[in-house]
Backbone bond lengths (Angstrom), bond angles and torsions (degrees), N, CA, C in turn:
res aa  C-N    CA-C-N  psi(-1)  N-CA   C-N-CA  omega(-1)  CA-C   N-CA-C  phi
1 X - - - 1.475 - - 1.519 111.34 -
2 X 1.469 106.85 -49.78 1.640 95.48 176.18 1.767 117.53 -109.49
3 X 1.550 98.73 42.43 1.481 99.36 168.21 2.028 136.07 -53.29
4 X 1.881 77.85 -24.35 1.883 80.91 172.75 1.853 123.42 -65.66
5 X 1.761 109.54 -5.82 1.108 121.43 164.79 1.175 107.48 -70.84
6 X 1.467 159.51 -8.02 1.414 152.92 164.39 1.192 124.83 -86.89
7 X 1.581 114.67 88.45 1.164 116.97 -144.35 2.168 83.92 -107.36
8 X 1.811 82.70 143.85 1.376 108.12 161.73 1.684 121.45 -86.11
9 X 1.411 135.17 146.96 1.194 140.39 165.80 1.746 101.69 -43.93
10 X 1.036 112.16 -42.03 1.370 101.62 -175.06 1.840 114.45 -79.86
11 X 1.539 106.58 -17.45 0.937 125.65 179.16 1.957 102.33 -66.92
12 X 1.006 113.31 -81.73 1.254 110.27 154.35 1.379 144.74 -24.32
13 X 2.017 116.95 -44.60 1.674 113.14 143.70 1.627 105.53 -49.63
14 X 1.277 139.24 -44.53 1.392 128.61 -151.21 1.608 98.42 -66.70
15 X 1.652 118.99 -63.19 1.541 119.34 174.84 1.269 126.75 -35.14
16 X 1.560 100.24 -35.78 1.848 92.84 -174.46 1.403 91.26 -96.02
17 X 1.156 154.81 -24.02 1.636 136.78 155.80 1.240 114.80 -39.87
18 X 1.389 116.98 -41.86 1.487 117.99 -167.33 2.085 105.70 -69.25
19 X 1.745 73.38 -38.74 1.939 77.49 -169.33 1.261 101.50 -61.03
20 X 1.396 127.18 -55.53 1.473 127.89 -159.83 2.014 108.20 -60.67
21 X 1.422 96.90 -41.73 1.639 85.56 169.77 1.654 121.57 -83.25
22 X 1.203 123.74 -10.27 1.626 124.96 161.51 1.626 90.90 -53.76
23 X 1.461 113.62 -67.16 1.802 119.22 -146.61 1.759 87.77 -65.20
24 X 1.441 145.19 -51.53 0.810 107.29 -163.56 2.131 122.07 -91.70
25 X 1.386 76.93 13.42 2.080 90.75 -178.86 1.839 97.80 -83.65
26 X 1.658 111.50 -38.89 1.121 106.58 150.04 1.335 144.91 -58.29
27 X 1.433 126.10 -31.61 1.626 131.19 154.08 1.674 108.29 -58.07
28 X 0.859 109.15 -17.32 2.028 119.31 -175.36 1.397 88.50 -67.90
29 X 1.356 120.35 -88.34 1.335 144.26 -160.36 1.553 108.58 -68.87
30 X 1.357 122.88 -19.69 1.785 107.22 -171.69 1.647 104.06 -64.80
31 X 1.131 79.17 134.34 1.884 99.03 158.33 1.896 98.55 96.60
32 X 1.230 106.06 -4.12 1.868 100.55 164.33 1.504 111.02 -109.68
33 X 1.221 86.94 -174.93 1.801 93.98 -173.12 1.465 110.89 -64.56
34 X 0.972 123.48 -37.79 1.427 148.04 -148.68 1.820 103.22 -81.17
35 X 1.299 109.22 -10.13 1.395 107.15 -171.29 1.961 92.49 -102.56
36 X 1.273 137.71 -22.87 1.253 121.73 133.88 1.235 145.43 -36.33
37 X 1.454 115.65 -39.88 1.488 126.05 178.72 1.784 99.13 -83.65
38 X 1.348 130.90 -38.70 1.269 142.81 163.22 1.445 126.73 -32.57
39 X 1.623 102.41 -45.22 1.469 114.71 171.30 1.227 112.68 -68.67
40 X 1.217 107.18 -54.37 1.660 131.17 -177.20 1.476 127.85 -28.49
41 X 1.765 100.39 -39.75 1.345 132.32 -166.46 1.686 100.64 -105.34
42 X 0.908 97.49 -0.88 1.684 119.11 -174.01 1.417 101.72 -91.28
43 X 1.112 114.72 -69.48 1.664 132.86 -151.50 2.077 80.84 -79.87
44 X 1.374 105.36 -46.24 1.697 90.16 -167.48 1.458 101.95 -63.52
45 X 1.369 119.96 -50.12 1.772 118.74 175.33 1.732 124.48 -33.78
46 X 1.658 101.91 -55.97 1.647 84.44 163.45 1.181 120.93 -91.69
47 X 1.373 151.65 -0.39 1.509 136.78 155.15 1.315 103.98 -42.33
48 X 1.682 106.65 -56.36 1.450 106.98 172.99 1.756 121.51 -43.07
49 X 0.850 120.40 -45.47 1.405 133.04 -164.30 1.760 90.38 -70.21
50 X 1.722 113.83 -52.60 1.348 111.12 -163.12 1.446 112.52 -75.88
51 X 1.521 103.52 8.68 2.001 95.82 -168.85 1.282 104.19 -117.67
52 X 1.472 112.54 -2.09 1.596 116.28 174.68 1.388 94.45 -107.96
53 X 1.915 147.68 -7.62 0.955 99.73 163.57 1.171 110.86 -92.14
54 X 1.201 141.71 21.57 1.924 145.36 -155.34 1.621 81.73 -123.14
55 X 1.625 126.97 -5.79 1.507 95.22 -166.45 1.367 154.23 52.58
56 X 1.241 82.02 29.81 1.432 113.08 155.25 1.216 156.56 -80.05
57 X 1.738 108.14 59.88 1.437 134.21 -119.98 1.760 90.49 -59.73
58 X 1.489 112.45 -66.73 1.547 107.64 -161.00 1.707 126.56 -53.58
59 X 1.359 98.55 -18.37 1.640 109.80 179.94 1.472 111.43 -79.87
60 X 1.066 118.16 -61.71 1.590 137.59 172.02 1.271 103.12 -46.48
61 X 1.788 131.86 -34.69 1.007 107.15 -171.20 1.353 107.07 -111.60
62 X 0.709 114.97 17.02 2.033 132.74 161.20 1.627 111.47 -79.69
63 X 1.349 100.93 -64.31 1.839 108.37 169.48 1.459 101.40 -66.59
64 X 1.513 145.03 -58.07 0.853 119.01 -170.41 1.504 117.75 -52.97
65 X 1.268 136.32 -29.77 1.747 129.51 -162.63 1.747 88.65 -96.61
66 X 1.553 125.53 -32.04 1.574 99.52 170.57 1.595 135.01 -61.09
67 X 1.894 95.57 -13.90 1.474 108.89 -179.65 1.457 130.19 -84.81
68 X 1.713 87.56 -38.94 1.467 100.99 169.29 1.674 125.31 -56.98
69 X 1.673 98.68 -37.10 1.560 113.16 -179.76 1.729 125.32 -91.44
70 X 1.730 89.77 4.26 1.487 98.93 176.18 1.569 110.11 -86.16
71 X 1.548 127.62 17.78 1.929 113.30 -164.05 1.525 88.87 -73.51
72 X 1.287 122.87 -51.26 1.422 121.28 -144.62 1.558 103.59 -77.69
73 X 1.709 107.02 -23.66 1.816 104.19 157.52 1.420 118.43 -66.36
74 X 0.899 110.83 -53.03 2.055 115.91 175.01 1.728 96.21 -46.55
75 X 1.021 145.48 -47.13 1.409 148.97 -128.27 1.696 62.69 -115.40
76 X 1.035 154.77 -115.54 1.071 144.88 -142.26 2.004 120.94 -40.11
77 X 1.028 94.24 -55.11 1.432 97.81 179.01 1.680 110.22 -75.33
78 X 1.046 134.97 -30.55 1.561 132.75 156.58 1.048 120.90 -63.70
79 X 1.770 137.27 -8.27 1.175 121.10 -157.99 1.346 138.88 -51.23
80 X 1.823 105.87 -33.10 1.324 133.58 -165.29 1.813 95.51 -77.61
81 X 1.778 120.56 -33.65 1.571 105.16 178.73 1.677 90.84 -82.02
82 X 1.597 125.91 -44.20 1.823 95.43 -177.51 1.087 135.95 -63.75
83 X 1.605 113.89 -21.04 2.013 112.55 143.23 1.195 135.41 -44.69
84 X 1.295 111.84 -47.72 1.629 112.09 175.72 1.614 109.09 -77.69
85 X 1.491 148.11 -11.30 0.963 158.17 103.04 1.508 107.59 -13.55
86 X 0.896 122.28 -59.76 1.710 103.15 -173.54 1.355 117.70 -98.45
87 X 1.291 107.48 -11.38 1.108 112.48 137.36 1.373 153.04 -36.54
88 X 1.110 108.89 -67.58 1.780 127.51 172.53 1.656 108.45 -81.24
89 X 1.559 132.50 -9.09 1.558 133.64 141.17 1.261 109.33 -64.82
90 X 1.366 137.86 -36.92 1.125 143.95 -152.11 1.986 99.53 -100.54
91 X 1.058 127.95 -42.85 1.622 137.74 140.98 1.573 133.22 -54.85
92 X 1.197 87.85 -23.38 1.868 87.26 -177.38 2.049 105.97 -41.86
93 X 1.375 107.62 136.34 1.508 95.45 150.81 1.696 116.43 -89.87
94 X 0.927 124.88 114.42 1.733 120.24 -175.40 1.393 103.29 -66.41
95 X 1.828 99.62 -33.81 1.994 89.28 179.90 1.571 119.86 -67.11
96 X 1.213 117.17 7.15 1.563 101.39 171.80 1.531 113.36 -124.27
97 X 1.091 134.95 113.85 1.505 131.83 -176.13 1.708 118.00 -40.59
98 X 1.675 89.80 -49.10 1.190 87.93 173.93 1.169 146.20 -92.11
99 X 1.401 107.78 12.97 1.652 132.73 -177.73 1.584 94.81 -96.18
100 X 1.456 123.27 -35.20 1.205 135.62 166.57 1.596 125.10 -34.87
101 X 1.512 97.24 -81.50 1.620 111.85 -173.06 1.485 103.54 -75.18
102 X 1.625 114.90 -3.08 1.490 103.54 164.79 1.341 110.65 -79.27
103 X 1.320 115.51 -33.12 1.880 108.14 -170.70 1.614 102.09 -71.53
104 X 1.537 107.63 -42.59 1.520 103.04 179.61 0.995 125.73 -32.56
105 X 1.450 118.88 -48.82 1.495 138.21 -174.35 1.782 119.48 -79.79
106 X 1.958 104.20 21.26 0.783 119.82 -161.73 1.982 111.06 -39.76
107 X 1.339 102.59 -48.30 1.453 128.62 -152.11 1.766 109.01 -84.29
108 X 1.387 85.93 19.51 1.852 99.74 173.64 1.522 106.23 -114.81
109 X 1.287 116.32 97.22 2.111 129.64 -166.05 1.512 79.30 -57.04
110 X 1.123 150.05 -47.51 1.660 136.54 -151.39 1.356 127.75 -28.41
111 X 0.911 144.67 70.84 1.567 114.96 -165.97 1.853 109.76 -92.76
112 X 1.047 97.51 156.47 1.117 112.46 -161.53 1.263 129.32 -16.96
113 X 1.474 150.01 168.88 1.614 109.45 159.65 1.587 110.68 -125.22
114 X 1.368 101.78 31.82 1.520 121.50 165.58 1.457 101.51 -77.03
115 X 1.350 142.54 -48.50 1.632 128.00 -136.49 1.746 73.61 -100.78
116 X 1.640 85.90 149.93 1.389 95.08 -178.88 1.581 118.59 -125.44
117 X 1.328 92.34 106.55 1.602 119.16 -153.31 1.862 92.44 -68.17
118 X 1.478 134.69 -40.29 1.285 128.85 179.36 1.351 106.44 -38.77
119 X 1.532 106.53 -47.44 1.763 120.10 -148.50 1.883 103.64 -62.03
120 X 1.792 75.63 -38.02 1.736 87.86 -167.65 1.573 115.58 -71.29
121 X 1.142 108.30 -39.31 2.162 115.51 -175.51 1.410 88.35 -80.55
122 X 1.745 148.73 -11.25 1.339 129.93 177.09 1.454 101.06 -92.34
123 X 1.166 119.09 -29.21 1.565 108.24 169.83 1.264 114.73 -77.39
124 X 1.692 125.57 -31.75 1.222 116.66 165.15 1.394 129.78 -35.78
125 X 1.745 94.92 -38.37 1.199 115.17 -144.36 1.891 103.21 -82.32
126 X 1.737 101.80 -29.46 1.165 102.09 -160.74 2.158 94.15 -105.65
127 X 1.308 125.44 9.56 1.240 139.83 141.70 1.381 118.54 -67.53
128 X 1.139 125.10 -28.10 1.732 129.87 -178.70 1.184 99.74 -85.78
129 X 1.228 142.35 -23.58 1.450 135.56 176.00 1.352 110.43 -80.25
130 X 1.438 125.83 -26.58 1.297 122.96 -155.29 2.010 87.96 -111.50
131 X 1.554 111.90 19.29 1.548 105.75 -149.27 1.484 123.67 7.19
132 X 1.521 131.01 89.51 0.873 130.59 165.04 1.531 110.25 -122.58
133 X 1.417 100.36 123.00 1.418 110.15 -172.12 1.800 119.87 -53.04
134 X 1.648 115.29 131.48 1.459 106.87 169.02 1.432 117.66 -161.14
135 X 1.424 109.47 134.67 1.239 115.75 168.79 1.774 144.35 -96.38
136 X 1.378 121.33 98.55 1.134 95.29 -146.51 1.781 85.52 -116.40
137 X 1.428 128.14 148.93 1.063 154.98 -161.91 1.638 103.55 -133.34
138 X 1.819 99.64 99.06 1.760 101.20 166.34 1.633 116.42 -113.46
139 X 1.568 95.88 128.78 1.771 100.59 -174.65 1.223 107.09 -86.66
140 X 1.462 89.76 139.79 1.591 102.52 -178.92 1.943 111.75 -102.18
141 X 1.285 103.59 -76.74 1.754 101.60 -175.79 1.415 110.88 -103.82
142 X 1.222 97.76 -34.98 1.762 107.88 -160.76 1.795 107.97 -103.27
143 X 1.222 108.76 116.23 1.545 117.09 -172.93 1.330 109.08 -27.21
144 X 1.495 130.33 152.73 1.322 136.41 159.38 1.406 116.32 -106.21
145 X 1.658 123.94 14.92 1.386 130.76 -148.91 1.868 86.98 -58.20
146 X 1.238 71.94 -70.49 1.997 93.58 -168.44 1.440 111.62 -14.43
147 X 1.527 105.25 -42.44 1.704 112.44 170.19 1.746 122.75 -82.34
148 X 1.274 106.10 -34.66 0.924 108.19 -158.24 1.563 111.63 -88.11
149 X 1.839 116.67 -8.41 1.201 124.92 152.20 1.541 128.35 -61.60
150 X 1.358 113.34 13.93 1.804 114.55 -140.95 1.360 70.97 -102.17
151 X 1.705 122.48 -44.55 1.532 112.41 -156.23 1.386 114.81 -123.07
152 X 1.095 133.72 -111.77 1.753 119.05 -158.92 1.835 92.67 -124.60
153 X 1.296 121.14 127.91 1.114 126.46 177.09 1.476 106.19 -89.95
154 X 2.102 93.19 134.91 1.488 104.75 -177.04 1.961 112.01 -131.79
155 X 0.749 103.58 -150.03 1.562 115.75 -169.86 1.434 117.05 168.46
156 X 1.562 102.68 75.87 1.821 101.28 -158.85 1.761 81.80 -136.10
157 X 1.242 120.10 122.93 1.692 135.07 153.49 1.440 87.51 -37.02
158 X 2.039 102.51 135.87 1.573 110.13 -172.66 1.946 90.36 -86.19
159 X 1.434 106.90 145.09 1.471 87.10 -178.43 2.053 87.94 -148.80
160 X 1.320 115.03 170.62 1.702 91.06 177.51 1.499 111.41 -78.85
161 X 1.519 129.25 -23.80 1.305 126.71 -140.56 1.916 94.29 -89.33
162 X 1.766 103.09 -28.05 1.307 111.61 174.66 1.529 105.35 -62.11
163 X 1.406 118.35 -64.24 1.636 116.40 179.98 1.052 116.28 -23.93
164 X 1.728 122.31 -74.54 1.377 125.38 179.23 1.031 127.98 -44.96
165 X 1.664 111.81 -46.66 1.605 106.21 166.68 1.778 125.79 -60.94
166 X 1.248 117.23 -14.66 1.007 127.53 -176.43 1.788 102.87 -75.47
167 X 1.304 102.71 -52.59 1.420 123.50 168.97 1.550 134.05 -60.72
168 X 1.301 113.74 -10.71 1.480 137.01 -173.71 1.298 85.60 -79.33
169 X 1.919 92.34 135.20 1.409 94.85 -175.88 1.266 147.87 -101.40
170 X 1.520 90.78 27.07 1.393 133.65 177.80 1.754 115.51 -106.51
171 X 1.013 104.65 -0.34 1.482 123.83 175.91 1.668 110.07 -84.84
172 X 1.348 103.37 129.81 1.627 113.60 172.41 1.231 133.57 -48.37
173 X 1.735 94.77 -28.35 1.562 123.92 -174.49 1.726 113.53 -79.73
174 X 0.869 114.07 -24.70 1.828 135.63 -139.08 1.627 81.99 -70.82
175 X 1.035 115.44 -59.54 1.657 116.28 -167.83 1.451 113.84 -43.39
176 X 1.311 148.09 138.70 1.395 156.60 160.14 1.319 105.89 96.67
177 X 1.921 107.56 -148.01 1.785 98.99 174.04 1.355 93.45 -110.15
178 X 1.680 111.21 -171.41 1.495 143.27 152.90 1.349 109.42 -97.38
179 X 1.637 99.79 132.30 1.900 84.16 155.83 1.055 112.72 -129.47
180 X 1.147 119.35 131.39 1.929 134.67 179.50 1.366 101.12 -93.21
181 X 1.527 93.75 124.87 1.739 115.14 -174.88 2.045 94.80 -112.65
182 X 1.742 135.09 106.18 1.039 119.13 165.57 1.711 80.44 85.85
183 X 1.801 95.92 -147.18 1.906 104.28 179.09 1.264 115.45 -109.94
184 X 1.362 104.32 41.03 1.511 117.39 -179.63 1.201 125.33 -123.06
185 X 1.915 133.80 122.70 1.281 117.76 170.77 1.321 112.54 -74.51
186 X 1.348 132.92 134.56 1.732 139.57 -159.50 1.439 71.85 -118.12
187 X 1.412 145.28 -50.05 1.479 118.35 -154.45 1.755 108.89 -157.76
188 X 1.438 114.88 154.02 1.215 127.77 -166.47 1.798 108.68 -140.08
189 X 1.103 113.54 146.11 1.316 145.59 -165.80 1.526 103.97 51.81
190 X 1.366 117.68 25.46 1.801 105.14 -178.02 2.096 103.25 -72.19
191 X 1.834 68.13 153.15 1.452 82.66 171.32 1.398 124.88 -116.10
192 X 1.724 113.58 142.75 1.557 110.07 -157.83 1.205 100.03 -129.49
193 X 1.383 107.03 148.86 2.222 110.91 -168.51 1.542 93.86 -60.84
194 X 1.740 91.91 147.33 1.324 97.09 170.82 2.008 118.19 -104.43
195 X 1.131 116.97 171.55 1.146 142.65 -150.38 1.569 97.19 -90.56
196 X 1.723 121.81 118.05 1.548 109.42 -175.03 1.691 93.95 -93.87
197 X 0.983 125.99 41.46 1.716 114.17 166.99 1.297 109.72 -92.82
198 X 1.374 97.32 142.46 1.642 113.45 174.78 1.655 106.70 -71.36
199 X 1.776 91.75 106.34 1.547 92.70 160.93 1.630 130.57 -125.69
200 X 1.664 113.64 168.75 1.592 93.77 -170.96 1.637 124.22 -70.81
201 X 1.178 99.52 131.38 1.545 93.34 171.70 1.488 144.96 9.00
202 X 1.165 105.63 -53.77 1.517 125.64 168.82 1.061 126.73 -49.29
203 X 1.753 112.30 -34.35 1.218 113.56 172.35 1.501 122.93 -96.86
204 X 1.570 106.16 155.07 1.962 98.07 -152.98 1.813 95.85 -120.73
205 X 1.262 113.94 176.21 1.365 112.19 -157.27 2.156 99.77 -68.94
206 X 1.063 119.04 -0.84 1.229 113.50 160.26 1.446 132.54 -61.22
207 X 1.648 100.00 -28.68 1.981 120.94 173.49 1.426 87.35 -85.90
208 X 1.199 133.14 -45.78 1.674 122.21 -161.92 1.246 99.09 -66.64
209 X 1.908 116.97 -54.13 1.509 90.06 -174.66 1.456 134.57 -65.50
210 X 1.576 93.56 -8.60 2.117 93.80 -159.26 1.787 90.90 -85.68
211 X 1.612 121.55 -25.44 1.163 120.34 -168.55 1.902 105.39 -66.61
212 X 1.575 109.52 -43.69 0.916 115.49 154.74 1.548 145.12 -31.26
213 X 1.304 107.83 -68.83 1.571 115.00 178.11 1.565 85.90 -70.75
214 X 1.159 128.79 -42.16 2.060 104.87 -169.94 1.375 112.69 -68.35
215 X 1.586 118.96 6.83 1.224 122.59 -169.72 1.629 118.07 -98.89
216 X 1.614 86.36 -25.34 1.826 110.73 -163.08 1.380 95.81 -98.67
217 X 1.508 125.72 -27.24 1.522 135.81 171.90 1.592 145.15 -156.95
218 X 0.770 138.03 147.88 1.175 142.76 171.14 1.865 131.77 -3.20
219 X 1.543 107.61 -27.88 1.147 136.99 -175.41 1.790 106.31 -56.19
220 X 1.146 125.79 158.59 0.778 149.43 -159.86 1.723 106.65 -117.49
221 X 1.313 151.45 156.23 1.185 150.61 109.26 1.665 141.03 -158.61
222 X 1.313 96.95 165.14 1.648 110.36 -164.38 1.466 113.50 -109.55
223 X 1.774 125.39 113.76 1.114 111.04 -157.33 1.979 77.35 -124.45
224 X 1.393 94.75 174.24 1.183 122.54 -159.49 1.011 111.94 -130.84
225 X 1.738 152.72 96.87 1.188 153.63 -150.24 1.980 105.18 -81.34
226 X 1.100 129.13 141.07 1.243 140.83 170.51 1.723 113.20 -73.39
227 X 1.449 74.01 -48.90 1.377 80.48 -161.28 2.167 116.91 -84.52
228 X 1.213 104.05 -16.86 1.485 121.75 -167.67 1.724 99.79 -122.08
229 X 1.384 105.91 -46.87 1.527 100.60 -175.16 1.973 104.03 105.31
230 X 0.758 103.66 -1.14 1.563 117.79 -162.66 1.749 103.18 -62.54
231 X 1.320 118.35 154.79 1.310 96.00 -178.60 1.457 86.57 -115.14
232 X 1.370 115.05 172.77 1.823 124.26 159.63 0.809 126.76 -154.78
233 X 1.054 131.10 101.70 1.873 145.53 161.28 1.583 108.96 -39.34
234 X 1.178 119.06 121.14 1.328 105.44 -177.77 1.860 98.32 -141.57
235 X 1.346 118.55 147.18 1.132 135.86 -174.32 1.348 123.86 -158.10
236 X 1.292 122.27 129.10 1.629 131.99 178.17 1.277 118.59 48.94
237 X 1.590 92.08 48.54 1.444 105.83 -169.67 1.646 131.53 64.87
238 X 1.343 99.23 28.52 1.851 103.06 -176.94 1.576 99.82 -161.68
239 X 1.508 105.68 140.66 1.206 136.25 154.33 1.808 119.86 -41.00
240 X 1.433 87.02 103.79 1.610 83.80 -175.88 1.707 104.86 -98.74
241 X 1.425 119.99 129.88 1.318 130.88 157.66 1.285 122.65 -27.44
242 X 1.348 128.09 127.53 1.739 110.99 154.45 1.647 86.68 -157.29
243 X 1.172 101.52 -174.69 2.144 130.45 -147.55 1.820 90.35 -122.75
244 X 1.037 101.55 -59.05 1.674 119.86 -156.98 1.631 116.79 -140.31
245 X 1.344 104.14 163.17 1.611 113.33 169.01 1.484 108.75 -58.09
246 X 1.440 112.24 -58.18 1.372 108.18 -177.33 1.575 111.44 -67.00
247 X 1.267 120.88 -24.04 1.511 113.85 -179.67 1.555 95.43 -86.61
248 X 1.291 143.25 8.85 1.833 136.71 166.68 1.270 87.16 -85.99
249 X 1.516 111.86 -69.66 1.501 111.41 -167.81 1.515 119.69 -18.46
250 X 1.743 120.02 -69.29 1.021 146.07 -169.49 2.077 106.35 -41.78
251 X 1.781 76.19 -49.90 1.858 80.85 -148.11 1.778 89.34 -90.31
252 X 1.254 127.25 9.46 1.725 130.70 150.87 1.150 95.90 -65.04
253 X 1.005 112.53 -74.78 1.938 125.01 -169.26 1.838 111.61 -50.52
254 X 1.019 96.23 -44.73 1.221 93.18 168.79 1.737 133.44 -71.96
255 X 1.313 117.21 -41.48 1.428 144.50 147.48 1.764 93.99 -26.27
256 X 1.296 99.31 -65.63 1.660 91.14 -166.95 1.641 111.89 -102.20
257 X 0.845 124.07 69.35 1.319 129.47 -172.26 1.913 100.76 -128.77
């Protein structure tokens, strides 16, 4: 009856494979809805697992036929992580190794801890006063080439006094986004697909595009209203809440942790 307690060495590689890809399918999903329904399907999978080894024909075989008949629900309710997944196969550059084993490692939220996210929400911060519109786009795992070829290729240390000037609205540059790769702007005025969700008025094709690219990938961004001065954190395609600078700060850092 309790033979599944006799565990093999290989039995043991299999658990910690399993754990290490749960923990990082969980870094995928933290902080969206989807990492609730994730658990959910979690906790029902091993009951399942624990009622067929106790032999527990009628339970096991209740969860087993809800599990089997759940793919095309998972495939529905995941869709937005199996896009950005086929996505970033579908972007990889193969010619660079190391542009490579970075996308591989798609399913690690970390981003770097070179780019310096303070520098960036204090320049946001001190652009929202002066409302000057800006879009700034930070890559995390999955290349941004595809976008970041759209507009003028750079290589400038991210710094605030550069942002603004980039952002001045008398500047050549000012039009489209930036994308900061690490603490570096790699590119200026690129343009990134926009987002077909119905949104309110207020918001201008600067929220469409950043809602967009956070939709198609992994990326991160902070747009800057023209017209209001407003700032917005935006991620995985949604508007994230915050109070304050120091309360953005926090819940960036936290987001990617």
């Amino acid at each position: 009856m309790l033979d599944f307690l006799h565990f093999r060495f290989l039995d043991i590689i299999d658990i910690l494979l399993v754990a290490i890809l749960l923990y990082y399918i969980y870094k995928l999903l933290k902080g969206s809805v989807a990492i609730n329904i994730f658990i959910g399907i979690t906790i029902v999978f091993l009951i399942w697992k624990v009622t067929q080894a106790l032999h527990m024909e009628m339970l096991s075989g209740i969860l087993g036929t809800l599990i089997s008949g759940g793919a095309i629900a998972i495939i529905v309710v995941f869709q937005q992580e199996i896009r950005k997944f086929l996505l970033m196969i579908g972007s990889t550059n193969f010619a660079s190794k190391r542009n490579f084993l970075k996308q591989i490692m798609f399913l690690k939220s970390e981003i770097n801890t070179e780019t310096d996210i303070e520098t960036i929400i204090a320049t946001c911060s001190q652009m929202s006063e002066k409302k000057t519109g800006a879009l700034i786009v930070v890559e995390r795992n999955q290349s941004l080439d595809f976008v970041a070829h759209t507009g003028d290729k750079m290589h400038i240390e991210l710094n605030g006094p550069i942002l603004q000037s980039i952002f001045y609205k008398n500047s050549p540059l000012h039009d489209g986004a930036i994308i900061v790769q690490e603490n570096v702007i790699k590119a200026t005025r690129a343009v990134l697909p926009l987002s077909a969700k119905h949104l309110p008025a207020r918001f201008g094709l600067r929220h469409r595009a950043a809602i967009g690219i956070t939709e198609r990938t992994d990326a991160i961004c902070f747009v800057v209203s023209e017209e209001t001065g407003k700032i917005s954190y935006i991620k995985d395609g949604e508007f994230v809440l915050f109070k304050s600078e120091k309360e953005l700060i926090e819940q960036v850092y936290f987001d990617l942790e």
